[in-house]
C-alpha positions as CSV (number, residue, x, y, z in Angstrom):
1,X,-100.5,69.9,143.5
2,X,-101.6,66.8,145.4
3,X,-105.2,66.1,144.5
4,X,-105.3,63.9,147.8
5,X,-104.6,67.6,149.8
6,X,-107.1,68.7,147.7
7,X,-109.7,66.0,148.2
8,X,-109.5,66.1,151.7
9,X,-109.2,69.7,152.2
10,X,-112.0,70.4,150.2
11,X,-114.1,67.3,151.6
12,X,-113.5,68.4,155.6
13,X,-114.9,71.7,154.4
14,X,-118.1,70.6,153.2
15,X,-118.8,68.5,155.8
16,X,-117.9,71.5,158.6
17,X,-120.2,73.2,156.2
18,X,-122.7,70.7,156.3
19,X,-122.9,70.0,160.0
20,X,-123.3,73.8,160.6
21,X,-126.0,74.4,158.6
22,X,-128.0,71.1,159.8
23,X,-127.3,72.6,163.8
24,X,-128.1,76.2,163.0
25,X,-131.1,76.1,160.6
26,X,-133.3,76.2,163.1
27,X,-132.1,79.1,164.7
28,X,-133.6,82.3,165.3
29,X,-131.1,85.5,163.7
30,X,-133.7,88.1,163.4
31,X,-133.1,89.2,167.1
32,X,-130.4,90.2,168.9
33,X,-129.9,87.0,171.4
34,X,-130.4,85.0,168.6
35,X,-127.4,86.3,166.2
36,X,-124.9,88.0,168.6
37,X,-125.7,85.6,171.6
38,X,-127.1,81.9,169.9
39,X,-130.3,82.1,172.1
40,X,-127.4,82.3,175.1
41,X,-128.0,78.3,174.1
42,X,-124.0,77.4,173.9
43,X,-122.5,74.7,176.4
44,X,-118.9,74.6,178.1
45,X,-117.6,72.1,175.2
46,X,-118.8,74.3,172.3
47,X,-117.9,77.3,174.1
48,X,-114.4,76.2,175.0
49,X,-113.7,74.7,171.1
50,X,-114.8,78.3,170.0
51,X,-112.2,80.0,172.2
52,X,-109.8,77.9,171.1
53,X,-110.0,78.3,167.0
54,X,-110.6,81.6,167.6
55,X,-107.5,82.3,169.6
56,X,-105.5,79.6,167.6
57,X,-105.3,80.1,163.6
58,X,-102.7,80.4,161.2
59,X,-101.6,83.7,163.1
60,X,-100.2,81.8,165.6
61,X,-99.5,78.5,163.6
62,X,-97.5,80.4,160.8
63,X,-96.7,83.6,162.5
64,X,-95.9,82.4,166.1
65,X,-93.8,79.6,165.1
66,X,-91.9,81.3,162.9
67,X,-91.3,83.7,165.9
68,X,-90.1,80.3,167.8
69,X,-88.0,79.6,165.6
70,X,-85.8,83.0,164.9
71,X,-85.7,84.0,168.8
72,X,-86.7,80.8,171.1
73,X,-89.8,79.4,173.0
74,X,-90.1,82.5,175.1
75,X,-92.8,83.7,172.7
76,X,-95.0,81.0,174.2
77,X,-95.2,83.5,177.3
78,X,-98.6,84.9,175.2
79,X,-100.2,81.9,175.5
80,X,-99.0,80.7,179.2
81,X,-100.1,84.1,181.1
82,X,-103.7,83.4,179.7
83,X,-104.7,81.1,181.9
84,X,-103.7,83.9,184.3
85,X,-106.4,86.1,182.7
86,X,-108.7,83.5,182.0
87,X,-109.4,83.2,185.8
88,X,-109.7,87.1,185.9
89,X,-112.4,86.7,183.5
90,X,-114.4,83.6,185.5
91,X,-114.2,85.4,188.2
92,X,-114.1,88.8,188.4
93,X,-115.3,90.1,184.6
94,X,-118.0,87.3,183.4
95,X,-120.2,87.4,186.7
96,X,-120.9,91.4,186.1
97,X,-121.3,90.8,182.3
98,X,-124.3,88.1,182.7
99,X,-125.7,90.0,185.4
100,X,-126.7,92.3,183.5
101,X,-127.4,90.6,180.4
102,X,-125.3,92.8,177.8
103,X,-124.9,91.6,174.4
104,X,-121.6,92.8,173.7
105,X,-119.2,94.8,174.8
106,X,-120.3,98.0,174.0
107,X,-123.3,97.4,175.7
108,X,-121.5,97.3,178.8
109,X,-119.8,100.1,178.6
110,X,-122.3,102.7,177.6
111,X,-124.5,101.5,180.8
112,X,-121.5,101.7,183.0
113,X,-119.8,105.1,181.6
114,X,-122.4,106.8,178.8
115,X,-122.8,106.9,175.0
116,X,-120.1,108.9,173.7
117,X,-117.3,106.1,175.7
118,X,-119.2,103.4,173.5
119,X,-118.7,104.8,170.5
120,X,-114.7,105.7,171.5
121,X,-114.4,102.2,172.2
122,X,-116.6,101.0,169.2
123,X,-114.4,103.4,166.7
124,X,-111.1,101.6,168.4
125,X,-112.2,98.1,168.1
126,X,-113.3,98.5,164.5
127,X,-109.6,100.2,163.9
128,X,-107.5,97.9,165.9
129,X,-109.2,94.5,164.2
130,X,-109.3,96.0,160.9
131,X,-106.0,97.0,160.5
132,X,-103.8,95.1,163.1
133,X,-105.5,91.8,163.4
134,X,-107.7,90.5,160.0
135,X,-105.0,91.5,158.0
136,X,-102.7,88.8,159.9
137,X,-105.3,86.3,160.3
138,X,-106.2,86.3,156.3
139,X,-102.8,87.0,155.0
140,X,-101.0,84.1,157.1
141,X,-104.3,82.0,156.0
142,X,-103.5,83.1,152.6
143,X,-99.5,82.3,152.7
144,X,-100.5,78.4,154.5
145,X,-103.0,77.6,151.6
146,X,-100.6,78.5,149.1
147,X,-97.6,76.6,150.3
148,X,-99.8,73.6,150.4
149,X,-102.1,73.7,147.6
150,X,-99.4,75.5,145.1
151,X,-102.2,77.8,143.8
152,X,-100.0,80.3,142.1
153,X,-98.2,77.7,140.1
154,X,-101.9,75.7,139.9
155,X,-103.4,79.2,138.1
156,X,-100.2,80.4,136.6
157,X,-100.2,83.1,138.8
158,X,-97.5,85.7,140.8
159,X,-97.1,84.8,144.4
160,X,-98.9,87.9,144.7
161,X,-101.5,87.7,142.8
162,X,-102.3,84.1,144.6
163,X,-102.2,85.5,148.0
164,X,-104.2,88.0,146.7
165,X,-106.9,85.7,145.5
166,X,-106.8,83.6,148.6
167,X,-107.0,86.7,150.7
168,X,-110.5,87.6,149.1
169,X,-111.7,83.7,149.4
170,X,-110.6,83.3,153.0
171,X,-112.6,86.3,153.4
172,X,-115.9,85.6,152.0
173,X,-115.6,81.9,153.6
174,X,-116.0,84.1,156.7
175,X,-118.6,86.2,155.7
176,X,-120.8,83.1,154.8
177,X,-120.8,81.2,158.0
178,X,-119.9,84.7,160.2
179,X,-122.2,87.3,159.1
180,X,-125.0,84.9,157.6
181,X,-125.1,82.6,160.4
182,X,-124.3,84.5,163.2
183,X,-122.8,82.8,166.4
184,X,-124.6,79.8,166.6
185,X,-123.1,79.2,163.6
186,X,-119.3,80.1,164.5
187,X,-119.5,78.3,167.6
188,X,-120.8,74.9,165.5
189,X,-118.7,75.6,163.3
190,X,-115.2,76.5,165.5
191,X,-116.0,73.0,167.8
192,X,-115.5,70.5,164.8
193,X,-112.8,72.5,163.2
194,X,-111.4,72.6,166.4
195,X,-110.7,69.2,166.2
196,X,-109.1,69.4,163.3
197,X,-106.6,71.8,164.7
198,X,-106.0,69.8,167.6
199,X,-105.1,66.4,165.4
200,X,-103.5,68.9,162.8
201,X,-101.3,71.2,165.6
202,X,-100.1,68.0,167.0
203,X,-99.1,66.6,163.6
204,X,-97.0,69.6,162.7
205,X,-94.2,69.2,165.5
206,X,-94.4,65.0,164.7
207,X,-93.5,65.7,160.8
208,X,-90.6,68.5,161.5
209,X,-89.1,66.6,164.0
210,X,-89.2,63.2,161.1
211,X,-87.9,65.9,158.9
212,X,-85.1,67.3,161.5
213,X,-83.7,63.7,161.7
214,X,-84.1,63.2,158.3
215,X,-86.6,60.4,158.8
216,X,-86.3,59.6,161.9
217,X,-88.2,61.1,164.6
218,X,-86.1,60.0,167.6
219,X,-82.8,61.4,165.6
220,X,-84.8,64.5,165.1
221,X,-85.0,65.1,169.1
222,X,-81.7,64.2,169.1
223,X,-80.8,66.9,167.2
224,X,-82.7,69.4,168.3
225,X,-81.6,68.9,171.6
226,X,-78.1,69.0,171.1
227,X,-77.2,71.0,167.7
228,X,-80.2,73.5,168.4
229,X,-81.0,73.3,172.3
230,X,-80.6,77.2,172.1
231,X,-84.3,76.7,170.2
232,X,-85.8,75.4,173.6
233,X,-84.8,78.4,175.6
234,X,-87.8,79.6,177.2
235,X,-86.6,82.2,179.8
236,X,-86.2,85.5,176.7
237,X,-83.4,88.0,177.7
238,X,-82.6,91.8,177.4
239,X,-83.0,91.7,174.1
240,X,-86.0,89.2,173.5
241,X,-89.0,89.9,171.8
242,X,-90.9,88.6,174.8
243,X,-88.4,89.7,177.9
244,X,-88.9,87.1,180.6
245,X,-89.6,90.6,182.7
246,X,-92.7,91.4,180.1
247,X,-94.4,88.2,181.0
248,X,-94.9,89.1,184.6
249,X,-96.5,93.1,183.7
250,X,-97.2,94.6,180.9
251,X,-98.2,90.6,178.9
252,X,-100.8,90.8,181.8
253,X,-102.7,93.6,180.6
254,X,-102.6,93.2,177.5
255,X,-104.0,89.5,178.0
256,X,-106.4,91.3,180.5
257,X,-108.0,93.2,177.5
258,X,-107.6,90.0,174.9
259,X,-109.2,87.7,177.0
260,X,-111.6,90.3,179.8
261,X,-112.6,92.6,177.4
262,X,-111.8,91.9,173.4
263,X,-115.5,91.3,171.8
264,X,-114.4,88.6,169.2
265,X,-113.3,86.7,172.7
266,X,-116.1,87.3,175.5
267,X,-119.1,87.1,173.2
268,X,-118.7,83.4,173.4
269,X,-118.8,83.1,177.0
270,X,-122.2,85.7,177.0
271,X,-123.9,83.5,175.4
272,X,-123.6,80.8,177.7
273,X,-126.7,79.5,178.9
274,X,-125.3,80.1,182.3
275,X,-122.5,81.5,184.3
276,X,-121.2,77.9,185.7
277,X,-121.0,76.9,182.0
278,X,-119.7,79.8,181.2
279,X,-116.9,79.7,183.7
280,X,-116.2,75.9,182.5
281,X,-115.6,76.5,179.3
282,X,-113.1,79.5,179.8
283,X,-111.2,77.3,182.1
């Protein structure tokens, strides 16, 4: 194991750490606004870097690239139709939400339909990101951590048992800053790693392309343009997992209800201190 990873892995933590706990301390958790909304105090820049690592993790860094890989760029079509939905949400969704000042979700919906259709859609939330979406998030996080830091060979452990161990670290790290700080402290704490992911995301295609051309990063767009052009295919056929025909109906909806209605994705923009910000850092 590289104690330089290590070292600087371990040190960019603390400081994120740090840096949160200096911009949050003061803030008020005991109420409702405070914890679920940050006071409605966030700006566009802090709301816009939370969206970001909060749509962007190793789920799409590990999993989504792998996708790439196997079947072509037309996976990328997740991504591109959200700007799509993004403008739904600026315009159409987020105006009604601050109007009348819900917290979450839920809120909205039992004022609009009644109780009992808040706590369907609570009961479906709580299903669909316990069992189809955490799982990815902390076992991709796991599987990155432990190709880079070698933590089962580190501890003499199974590959198993190591992403077993990182599964239940990766998970209290987000209960700490998460549940504890509320989301003041997610939003501080998203915008610097965001910058991070940015520098790091970027990095990523820079190194494989160096590797591709076997040192060389200009041989390495060489060949990938010529021995594996098929890679670059965006346009997904028949047979794709993302049909080129998908992208233009039902990718829509679904991005509708990611980026319109999913919690874990709104709550940032509801607690914006007002609607323009609001609608600037969504776009």
């Amino acid at each position: 194991m590289n104690s330089l990873q290590i070292l600087s892995f371990v040190g960019f933590t603390l400081l994120v750490a740090v840096i949160t706990w200096w911009k949050v301390r003061k803030t008020d958790t005991g109420s409702q606004q405070g914890y679920f909304l940050a006071g409605r105090s966030l700006k566009a820049p802090v709301i816009a870097a939370s969206l970001m690592l909060t749509n962007l993790s190793t789920e799409q860094l590990v999993g989504l690239s792998g996708q790439a890989y196997k079947s072509g760029m037309s996976v990328m079509g997740w991504e591109v139709t959200s700007a799509v939905t993004l403008i739904f949400l600026a315009l159409i969704f987020l105006p009604r939400y601050l109007k009348r000042g819900i917290a979450t979700i839920p809120d909205f919906l039992e004022e609009r339909y009644d109780k009992t259709t808040r706590i369907i859609i609570d009961f479906c939330f709580l299903i669909a990101t316990g069992v189809c979406f955490l799982p990815i998030v902390l076992y991709s996080g796991a599987l990155a951590l432990n190709s880079l830091f070698h933590v089962g060979e580190s501890l003499q452990l199974s590959d198993g048992a190591a992403i077993w161990l990182l599964v239940i670290l990766l998970g209290l790290a987000g209960i700490l800053y998460a549940v504890i700080g509320g989301l003041r402290a997610m939003a501080v704490a998203d915008s610097i790693n965001g910058i991070g992911l940015v520098i790091g995301g970027l990095m990523v295609p820079v190194f494989g392309l160096i590797a591709m051309g076997k040192g060389s990063f200009m041989q390495g767009i060489e060949q990938l343009t010529t021995v594996h052009a098929e890679k670059l295919n965006s346009v997904g056929g028949p047979t794709d997992p993302l049909p080129i025909g998908a992208a233009f109906t039902g990718l829509i909806l679904v991005n509708t209800f990611y980026w319109c209605t999913n919690q874990g994705i709104v709550q940032r923009t509801l607690a914006s201190k007002s609607l323009a910000k609001g609608k600037r850092g969504r776009c």
